[in-house]
KOLTORTI-920742 format. One record per residue (C-alpha): residue number from 1; z, y, x. Coordinates in pm, 1 decimal, m for minus. Example, Ala and Ser with C-alpha at 12.3 -4.5 7.8 and 13.67 -1.06 7.14 Angstrom:
2
{1, {780.0, m450.0, 1230.0}} {2, {714.0, m106.0, 1367.0}} 
END
This chain:
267
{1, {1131.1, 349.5, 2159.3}} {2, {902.7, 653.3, 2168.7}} {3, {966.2, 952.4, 2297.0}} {4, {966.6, 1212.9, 2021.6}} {5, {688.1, 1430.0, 2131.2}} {6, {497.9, 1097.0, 2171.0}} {7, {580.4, 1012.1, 1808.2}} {8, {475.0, 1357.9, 1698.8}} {9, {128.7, 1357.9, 1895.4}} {10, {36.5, 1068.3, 1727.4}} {11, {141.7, 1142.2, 1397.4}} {12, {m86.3, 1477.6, 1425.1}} {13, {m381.7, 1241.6, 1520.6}} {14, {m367.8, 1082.7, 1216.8}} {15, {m264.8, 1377.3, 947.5}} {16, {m586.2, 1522.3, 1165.2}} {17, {m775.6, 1180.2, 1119.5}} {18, {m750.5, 1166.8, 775.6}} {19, {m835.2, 1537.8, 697.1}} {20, {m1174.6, 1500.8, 912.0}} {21, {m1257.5, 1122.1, 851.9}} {22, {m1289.0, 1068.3, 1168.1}} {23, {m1072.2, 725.1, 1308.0}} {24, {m859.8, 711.2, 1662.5}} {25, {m808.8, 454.3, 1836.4}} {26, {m529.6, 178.3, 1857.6}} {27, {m209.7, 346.5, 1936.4}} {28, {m143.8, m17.3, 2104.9}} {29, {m340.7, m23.6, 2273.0}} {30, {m265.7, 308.3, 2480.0}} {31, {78.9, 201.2, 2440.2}} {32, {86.1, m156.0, 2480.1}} {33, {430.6, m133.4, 2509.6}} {34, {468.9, 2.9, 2096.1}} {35, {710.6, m147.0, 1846.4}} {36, {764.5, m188.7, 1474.0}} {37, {999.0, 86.1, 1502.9}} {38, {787.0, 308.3, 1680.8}} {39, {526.9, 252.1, 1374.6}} {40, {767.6, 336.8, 1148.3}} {41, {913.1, 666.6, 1340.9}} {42, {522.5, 809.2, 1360.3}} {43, {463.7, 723.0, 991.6}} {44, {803.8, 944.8, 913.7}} {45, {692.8, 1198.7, 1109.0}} {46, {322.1, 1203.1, 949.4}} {47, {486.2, 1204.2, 664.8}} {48, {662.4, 1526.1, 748.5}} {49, {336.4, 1681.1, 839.4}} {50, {215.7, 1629.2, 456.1}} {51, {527.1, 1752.5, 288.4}} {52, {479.6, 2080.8, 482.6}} {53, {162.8, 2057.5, 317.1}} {54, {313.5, 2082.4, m17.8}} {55, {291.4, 1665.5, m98.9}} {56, {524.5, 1488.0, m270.0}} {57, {592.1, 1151.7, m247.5}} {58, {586.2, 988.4, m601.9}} {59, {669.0, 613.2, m453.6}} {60, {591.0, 370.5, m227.1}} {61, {357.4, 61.5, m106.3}} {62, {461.7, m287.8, 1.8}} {63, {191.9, m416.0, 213.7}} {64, {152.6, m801.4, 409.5}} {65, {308.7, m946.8, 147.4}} {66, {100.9, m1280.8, 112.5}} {67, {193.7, m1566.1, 355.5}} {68, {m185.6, m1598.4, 487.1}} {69, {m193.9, m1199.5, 605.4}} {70, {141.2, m1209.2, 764.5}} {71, {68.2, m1520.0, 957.8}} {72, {m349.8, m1320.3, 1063.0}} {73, {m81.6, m990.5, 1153.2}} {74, {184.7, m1200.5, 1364.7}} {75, {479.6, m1089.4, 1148.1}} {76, {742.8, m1252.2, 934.7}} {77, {820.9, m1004.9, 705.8}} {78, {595.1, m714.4, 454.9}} {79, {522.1, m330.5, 572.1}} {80, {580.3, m58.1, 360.3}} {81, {464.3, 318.6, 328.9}} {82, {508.8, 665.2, 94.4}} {83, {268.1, 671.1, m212.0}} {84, {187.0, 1068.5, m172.0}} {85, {68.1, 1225.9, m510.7}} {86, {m266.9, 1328.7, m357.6}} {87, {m315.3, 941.4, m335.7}} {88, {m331.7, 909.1, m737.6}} {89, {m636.4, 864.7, m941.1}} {90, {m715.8, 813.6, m1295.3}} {91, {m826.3, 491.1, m1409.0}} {92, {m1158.4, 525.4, m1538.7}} {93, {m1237.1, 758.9, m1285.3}} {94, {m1551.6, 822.6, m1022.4}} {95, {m1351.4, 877.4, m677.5}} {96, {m1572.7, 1043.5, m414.2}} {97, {m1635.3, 810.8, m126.9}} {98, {m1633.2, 1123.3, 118.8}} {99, {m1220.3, 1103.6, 68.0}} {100, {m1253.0, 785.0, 280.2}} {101, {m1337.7, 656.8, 582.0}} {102, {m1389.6, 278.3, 536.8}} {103, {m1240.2, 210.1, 185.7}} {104, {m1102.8, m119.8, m4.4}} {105, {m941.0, m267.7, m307.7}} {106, {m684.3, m439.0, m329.2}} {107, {m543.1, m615.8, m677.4}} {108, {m165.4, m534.4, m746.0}} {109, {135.0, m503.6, m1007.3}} {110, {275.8, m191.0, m1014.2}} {111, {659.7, m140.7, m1116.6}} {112, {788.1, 198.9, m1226.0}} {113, {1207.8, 225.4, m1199.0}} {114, {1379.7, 392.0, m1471.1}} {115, {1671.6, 364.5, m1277.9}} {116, {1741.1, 404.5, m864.3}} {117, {1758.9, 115.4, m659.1}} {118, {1937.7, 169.0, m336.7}} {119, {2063.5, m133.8, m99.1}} {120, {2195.0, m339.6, 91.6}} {121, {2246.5, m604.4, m158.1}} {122, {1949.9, m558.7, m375.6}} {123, {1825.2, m868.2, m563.1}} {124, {1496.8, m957.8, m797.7}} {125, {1729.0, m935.7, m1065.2}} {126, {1856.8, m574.0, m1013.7}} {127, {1518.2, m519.8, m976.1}} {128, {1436.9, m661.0, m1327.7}} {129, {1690.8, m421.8, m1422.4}} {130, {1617.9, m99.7, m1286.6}} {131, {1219.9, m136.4, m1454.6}} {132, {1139.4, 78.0, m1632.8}} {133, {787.9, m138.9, m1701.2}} {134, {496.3, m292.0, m1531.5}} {135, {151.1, m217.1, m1513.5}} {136, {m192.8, m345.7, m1356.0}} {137, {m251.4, m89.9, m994.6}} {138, {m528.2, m99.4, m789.3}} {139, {m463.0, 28.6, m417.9}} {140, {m743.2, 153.1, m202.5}} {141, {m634.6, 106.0, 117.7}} {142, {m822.7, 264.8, 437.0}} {143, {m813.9, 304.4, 788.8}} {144, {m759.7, 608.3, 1025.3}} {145, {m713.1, 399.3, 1274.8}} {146, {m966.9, 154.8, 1354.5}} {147, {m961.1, m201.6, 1257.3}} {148, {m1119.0, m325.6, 1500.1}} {149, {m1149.2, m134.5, 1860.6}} {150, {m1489.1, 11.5, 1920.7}} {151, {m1510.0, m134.2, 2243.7}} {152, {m1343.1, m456.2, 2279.7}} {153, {m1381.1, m507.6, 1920.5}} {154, {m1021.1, m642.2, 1919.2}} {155, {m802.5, m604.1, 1571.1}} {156, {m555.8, m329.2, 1543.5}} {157, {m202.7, m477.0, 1606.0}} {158, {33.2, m419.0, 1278.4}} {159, {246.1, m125.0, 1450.9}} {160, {m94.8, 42.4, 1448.4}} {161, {m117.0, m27.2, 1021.1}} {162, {230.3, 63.7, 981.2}} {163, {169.0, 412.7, 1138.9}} {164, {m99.2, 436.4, 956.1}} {165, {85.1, 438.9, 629.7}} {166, {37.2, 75.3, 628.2}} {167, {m297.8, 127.1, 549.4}} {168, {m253.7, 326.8, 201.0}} {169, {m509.0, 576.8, 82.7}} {170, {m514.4, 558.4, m335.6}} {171, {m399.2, 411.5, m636.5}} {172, {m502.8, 388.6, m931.6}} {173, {m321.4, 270.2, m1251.3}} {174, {m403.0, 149.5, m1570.3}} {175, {m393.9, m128.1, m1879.4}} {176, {m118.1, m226.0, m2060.8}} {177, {260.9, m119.0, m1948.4}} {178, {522.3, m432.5, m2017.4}} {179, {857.3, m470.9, m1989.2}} {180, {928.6, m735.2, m1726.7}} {181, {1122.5, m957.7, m1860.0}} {182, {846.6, m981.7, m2151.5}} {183, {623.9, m1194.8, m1922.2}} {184, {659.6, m1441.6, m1634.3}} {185, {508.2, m1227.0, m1372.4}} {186, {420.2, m1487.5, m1116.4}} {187, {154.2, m1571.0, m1387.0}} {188, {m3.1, m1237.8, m1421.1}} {189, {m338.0, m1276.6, m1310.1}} {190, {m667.2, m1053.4, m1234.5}} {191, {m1057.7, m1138.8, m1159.7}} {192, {m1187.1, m829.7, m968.2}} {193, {m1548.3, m761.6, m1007.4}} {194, {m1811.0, m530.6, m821.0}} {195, {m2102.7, m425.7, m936.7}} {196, {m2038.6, m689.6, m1213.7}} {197, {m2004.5, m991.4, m958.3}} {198, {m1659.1, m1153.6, m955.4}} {199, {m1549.2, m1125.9, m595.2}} {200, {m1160.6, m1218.7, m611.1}} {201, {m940.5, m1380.8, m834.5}} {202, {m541.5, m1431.3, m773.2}} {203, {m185.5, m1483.7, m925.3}} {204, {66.5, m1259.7, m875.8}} {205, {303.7, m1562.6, m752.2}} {206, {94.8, m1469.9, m433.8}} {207, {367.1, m1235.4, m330.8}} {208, {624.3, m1350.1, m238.2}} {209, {668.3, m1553.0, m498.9}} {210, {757.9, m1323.6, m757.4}} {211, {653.6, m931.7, m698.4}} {212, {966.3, m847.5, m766.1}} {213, {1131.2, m978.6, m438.4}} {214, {883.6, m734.7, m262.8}} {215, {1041.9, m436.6, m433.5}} {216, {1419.4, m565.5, m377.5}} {217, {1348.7, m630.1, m19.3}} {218, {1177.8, m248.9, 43.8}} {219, {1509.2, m134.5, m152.4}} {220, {1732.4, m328.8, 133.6}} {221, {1471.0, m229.0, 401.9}} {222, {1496.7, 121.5, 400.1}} {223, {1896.9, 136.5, 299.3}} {224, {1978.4, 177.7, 693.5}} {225, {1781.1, 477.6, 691.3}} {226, {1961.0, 617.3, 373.1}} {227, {1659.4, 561.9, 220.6}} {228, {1682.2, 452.5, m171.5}} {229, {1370.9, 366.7, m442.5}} {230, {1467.8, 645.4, m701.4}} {231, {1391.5, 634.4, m1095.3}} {232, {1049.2, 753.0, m1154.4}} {233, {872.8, 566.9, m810.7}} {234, {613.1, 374.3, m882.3}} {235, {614.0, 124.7, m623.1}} {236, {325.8, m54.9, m581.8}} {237, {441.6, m478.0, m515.5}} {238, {143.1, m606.1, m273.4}} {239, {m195.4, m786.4, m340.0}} {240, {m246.9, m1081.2, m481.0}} {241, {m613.0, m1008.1, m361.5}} {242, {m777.2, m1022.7, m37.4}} {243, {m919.6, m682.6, 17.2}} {244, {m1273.4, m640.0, m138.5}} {245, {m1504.0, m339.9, 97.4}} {246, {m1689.1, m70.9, m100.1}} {247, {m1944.6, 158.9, m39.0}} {248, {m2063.0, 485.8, m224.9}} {249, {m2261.3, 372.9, m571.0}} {250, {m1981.1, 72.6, m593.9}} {251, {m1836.9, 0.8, m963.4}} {252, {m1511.5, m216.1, m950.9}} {253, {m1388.3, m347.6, m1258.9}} {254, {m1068.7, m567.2, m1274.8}} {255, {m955.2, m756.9, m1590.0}} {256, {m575.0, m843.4, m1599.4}} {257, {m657.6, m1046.8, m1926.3}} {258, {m317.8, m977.8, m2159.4}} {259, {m225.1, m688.5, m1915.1}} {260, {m541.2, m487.0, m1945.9}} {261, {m818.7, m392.7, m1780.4}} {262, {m891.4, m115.3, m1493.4}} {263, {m1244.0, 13.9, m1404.5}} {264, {m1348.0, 272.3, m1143.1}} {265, {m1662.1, 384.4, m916.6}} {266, {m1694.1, 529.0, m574.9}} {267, {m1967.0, 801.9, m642.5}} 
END
């Protein structure tokens, strides 16, 4: 495990990373000898760094939640991350690019608790439960630390996303808000288009099965830490996209067909 002044150098590379949209380098590759855990303990501590800023953290992400990206990242199991409220954008909106440094969009379900979830022990149907409703998300994911190593052109290793809180940057929310036991969410589909080309299509059944399991496992996940998914989160379930790059002048429109429809540019 990292030492904590190790933990808190990096996590001041990337709160400084962000702010100046400028990436750094694997972590892993400076410390080839990094862990999971040591992801985790920088993302805390980055995360400490933004609520001195005067963030909040109005939920979380579950990321690597399809089979195929777990299998490209070497793991068995999703990532997760805080959803800050500086990361929330209006559907409908033009973002500015500039917040960025190499943006994309990813197609997700997003479940907002009316009541908290806390674990061990939490199953899809407490999950069910505790929802308030559903509704179509968009997550624009980003990366402060490179994806792929200037140099050796190598991929970042997933302790490197995880630190990088997994990867998050924005969400956006939008369509139609549904009680989930009104619909069969593994059926809950989306076409994402840009620039008015369809570039992905998926099912929710993409993770992990159902997207509730994604938010009961984050519940049990971060239980150890006396950690708990409170009423009011949104927590965003994973894609059922692959990620779709945009530049500035990009219009992405995704249609959720019964669920709605969400539509933003990158100006």
């Amino acid at each position: 495990m990292f030492s904590q002044d190790i933990i808190k150098k990096l996590a001041q590379q990337l709160y400084e990373a962000r702010k100046s949209r400028t990436q750094v380098r694997h972590f892993s590759q400076q410390y080839p000898d990094m862990t999971i855990d040591d992801g985790y303990a920088i993302q805390r501590a980055w995360v400490e760094l933004e609520l001195a800023d005067g963030r909040k953290i109005l939920g979380r992400k579950i990321g690597l939640t399809s089979r195929a990206m777990q299998l490209s990242s070497q793991i068995t199991e999703p990532d997760f991350a805080p959803l800050m409220d500086d990361m929330f954008f209006e559907a409908g909106a033009d973002i500015p690019f500039d917040t960025f440094i190499a943006p994309r969009v990813e197609v997700e379900l997003a479940f907002i608790l009316g009541k908290p979830l806390k674990g061990p022990g939490i199953t899809l149907e407490d999950v069910m439960s505790a929802t308030e409703y559903v509704t179509p998300a968009l997550e624009i994911i980003d990366a402060r630390i490179e994806q792929f190593d200037r140099d050796t052109k190598v991929m970042r290793k997933v302790f490197d996303t995880i630190s990088d809180f997994a990867a998050n940057a924005g969400i956006v929310v939008g369509g139609k808000q549904v009680n989930p036991n009104d619909v069969d969410l593994r059926w809950c589909g989306a076409m994402l288009h840009k620039n008015g080309e369809i570039e992905e299509t998926g099912l929710a059944a993409g993770v992990l099965n159902h997207p509730a399991n994604g938010v009961a496992w984050l519940a049990n996940k971060i239980a150890p830490y006396d950690e708990q998914l409170n009423a009011g989160d949104v927590v965003l379930a994973g894609s059922f996209t692959r990620p779709t790059g945009v530049v500035k002048g990009d219009k992405i429109h995704v249609d959720y067909g019964p669920l709605g429809s969400i539509s933003i540019s990158f100006v």
